[in-house]
C-alpha positions as CSV (number, residue, x, y, z in Angstrom):
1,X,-15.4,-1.9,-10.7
2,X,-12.6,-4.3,-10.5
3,X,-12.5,-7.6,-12.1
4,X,-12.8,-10.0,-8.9
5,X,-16.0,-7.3,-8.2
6,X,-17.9,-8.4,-11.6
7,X,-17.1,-12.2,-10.7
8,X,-18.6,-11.8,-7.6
9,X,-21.9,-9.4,-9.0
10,X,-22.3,-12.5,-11.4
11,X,-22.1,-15.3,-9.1
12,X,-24.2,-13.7,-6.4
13,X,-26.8,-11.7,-7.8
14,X,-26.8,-13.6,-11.9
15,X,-26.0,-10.5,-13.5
16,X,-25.1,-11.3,-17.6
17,X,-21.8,-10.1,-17.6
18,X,-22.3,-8.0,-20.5
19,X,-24.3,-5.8,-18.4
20,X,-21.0,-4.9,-16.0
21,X,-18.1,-2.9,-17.1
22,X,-15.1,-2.7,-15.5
23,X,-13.4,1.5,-14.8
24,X,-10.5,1.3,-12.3
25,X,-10.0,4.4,-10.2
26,X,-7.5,6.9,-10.7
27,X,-4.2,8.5,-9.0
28,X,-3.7,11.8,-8.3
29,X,-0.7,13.7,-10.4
30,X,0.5,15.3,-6.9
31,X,1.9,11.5,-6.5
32,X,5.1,11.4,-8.4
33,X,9.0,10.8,-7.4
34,X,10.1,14.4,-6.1
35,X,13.2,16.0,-4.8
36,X,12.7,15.9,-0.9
37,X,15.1,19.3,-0.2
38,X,13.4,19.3,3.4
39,X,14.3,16.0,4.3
40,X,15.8,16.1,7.5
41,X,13.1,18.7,8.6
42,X,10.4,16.1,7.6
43,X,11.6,12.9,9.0
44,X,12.1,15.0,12.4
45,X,8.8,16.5,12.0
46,X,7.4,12.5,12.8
47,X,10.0,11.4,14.9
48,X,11.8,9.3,12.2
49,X,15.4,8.8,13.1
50,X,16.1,5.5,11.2
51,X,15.6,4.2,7.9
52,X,12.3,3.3,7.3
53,X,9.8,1.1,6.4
54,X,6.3,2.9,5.4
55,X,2.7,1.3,6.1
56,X,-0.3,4.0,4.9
57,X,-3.3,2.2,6.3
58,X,-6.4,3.2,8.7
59,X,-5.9,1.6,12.2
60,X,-8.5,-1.3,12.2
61,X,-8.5,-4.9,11.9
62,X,-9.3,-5.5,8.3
63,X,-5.6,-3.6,7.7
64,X,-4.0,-7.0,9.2
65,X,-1.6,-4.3,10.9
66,X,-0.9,-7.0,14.0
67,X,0.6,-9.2,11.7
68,X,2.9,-6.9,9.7
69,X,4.0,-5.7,13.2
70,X,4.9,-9.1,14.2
71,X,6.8,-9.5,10.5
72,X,8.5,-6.9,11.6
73,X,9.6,-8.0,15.0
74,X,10.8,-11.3,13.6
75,X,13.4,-9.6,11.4
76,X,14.7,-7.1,14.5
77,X,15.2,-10.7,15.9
78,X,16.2,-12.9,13.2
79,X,18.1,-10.2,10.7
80,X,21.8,-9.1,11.8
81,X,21.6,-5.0,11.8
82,X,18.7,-4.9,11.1
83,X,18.3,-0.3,11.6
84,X,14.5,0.5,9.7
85,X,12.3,2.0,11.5
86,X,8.3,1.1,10.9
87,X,6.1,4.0,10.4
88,X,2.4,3.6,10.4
89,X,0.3,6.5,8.7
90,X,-3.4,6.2,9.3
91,X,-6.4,7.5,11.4
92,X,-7.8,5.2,14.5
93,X,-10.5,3.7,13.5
94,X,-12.1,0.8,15.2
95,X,-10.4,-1.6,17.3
96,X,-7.0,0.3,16.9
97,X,-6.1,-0.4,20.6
98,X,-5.5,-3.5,19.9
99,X,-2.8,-2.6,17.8
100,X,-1.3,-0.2,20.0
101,X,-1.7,-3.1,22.8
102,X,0.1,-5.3,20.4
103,X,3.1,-3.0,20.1
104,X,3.3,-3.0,23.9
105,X,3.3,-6.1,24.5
106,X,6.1,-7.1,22.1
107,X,8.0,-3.9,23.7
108,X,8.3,-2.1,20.2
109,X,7.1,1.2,21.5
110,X,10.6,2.6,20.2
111,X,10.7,1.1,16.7
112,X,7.2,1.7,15.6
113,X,6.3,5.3,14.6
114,X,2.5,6.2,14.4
115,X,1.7,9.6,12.7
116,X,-2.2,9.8,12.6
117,X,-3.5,11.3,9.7
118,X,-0.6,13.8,7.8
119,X,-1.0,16.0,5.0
120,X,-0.7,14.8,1.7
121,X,1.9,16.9,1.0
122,X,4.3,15.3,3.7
123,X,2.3,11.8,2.5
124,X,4.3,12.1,-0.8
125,X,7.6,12.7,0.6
126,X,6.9,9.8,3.0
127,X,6.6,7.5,0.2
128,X,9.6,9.5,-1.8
129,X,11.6,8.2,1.6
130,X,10.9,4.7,2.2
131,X,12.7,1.6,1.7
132,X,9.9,0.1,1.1
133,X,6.1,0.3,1.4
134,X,3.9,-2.6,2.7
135,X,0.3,-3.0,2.8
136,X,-1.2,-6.4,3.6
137,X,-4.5,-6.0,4.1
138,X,-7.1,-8.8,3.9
139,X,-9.3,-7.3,1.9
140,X,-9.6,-4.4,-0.4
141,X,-12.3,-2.5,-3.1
142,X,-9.5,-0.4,-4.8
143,X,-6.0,-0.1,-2.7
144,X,-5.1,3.6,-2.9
145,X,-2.2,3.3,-0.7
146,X,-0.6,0.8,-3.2
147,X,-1.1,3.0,-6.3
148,X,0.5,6.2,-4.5
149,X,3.7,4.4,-3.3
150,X,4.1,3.1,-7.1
151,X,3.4,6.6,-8.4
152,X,5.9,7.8,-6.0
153,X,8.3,5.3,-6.8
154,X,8.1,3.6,-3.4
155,X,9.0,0.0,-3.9
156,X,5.5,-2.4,-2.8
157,X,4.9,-5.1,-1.1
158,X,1.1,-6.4,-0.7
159,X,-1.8,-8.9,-0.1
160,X,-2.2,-11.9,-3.2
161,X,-6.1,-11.0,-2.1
162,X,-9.0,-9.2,-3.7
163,X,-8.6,-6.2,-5.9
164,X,-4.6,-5.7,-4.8
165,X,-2.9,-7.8,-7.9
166,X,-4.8,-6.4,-10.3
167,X,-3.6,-3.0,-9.7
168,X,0.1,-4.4,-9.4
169,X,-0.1,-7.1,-11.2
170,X,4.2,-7.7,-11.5
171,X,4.8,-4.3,-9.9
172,X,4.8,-5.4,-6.7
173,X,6.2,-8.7,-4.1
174,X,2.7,-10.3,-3.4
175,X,2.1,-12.1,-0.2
176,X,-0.1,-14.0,1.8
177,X,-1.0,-11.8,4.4
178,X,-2.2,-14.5,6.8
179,X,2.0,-15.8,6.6
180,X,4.2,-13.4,9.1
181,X,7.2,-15.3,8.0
182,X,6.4,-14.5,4.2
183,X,5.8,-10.7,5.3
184,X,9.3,-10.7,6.6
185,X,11.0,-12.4,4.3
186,X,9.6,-10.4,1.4
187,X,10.6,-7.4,3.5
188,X,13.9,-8.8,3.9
189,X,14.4,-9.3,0.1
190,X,13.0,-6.1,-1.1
191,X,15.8,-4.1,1.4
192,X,18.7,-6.2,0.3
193,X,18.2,-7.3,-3.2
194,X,19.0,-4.3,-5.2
195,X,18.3,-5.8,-8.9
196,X,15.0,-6.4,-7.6
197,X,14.6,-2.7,-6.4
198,X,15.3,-1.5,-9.4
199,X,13.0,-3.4,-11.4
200,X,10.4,-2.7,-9.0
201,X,10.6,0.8,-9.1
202,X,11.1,0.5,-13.1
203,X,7.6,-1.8,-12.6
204,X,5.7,0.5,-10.7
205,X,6.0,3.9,-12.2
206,X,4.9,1.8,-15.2
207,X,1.9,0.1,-13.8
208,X,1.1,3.5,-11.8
209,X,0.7,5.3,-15.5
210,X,-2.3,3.2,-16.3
211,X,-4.3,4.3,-13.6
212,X,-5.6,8.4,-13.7
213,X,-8.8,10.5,-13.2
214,X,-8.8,11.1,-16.8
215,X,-9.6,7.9,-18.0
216,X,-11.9,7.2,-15.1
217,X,-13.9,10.0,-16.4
218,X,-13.9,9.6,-20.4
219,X,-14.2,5.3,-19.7
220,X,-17.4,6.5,-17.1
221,X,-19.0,9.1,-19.7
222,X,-18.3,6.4,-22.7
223,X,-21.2,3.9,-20.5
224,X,-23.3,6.7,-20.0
225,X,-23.4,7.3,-23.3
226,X,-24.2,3.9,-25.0
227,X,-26.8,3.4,-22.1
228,X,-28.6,6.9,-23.2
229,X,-28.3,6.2,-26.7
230,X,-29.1,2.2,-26.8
C-alpha cells in the first residue's frame, strides 16, 4: 500500500498509523531492455510506420487519454517536422468512444495507432521501441504501465498525482495532467533533449530495480509474521 494510501486510511477512517505498512508491488523480470531482431516485422504487425510515441493505458476516462491526444495534436501543429506516431495500447473499456470520437474530430485518424490488447511479449518490444512513453492518468493505486516502460528502458513521462511519483520519484518528467500544453512541452523536451534521455533511461532502470515480486513476498510474509507472533 502506497504512501498517499496510508495518509488517506488515517485521515478517513483514524487508523494509528503504526497499524499500516506500506509493500509496493512488483515488476515482472520479462520487462527488461532487449534486442528487438524482429523489429520491422513488429512495428508492421500494428501498423506503425513512424517513430513513435507509446501510451499503455485502458480506454476510459480516468486514463485522461483526450487530453494527451490533444498534447499531441498541438505539437503536429506547433513543432516543425514533427514525424512520431502515437500508439495507444489498451482494451475499451467504458466510455472509450469518446476517445475514438475525439480522434475524429480533430482528423487524427492517420496519426494515432490503437492496438487493443497485445501480447506481452510484443508489449516489451513496444516499450524497447519508443521514444518515449506517457501516461497521464488522473488517478492511480499502483501505475504498472510506468514501472514496465522504466524496466524496459522506455524513457517516462507521467501524472504529479496519486501513487505515480512515488514509484518514479526523479525517474520520470512529471506533469500536470489537467495542462495539455505541459503534456506537450514535456513531450517535446524528452524527444529533443538527449542529456536528458540519457539520464532518464540511467534513472529508470535504477528506480525500476527497487520494485520486484520478491520483495513483495518476503516484506508481505515479514507482517504476517509479527501479527501471528505478537
Amino acid at each position: 500500500m502506497f504512501r498517499i494510501f496510508k495518509k488517506e486510511i488515517i485521515n478517513f477512517y483514524k487508523v494509528k498509523s503504526e497499524k499500516i505498512v506500506v509493500i509496493h508491488y512488483g515488476v515482472s523480470e520479462n520487462f527488461k531492455p532487449v534486442e528487438v531482431k524482429e523489429k520491422e516485422k513488429i512495428l508492421k504487425k500494428y501498423g506503425i510506420k513512424n517513430s513513435f510515441i507509446l501510451a499503455v493505458s485502458n480506454l476510459q476516462p480516468r486514463k485522461n487519454l483526450k487530453r494527451l491526444i490533444k498534447a499531441y495534436l498541438h505539437l503536429l501543429k506547433n513543432k516543425d517536422n514533427f514525424q512520431f506516431s502515437l500508439v495507444i495500447v489498451g482494451r475499451k473499456l467504458w466510455l472509450y468512444k469518446e476517445i475514438f470520437k475525439e480522434v475524429r474530430g480533430l482528423d487524427l485518424n492517420d496519426k494515432i495507432i490503437f492496438t487493443d490488447y497485445i501480447p506481452e511479449k510484443d508489449l516489451i518490444y513496444l516499450y524497447n521501441l519508443a521514444e518515449v512513453f506517457v501516461y497521464p492518468s488522473l488517478y492511480e493505486g499502483f501505475g504498472f504501465p510506468v514501472l514496465e516502460a522504466m524496466a524496459c528502458g522506455c524513457l517516462v513521462i507521467t501524472s504529479n498525482l496519486s501513487s505515480l511519483p512515488e514509484i518514479c520519484e526523479k525517474a520520470a518528467i512529471l506533469v500536470n495532467p489537467y495542462d495539455i500544453k505541459a503534456i506537450a512541452n514535456a513531450i517535446n523536451e524528452v524527444i529533443s533533449n538527449n542529456n536528458l534521455r540519457k539520464f532518464l533511461k540511467n534513472e529508470g532502470l535504477k528506480q525500476s530495480q527497487k520494485f520486484s515480486w520478491e520483495k513483495t513476498a518476503k516484506k508481505t510474509l515479514k507482517v504476517y509474521e509479527e501479527v501471528l507472533y505478537k
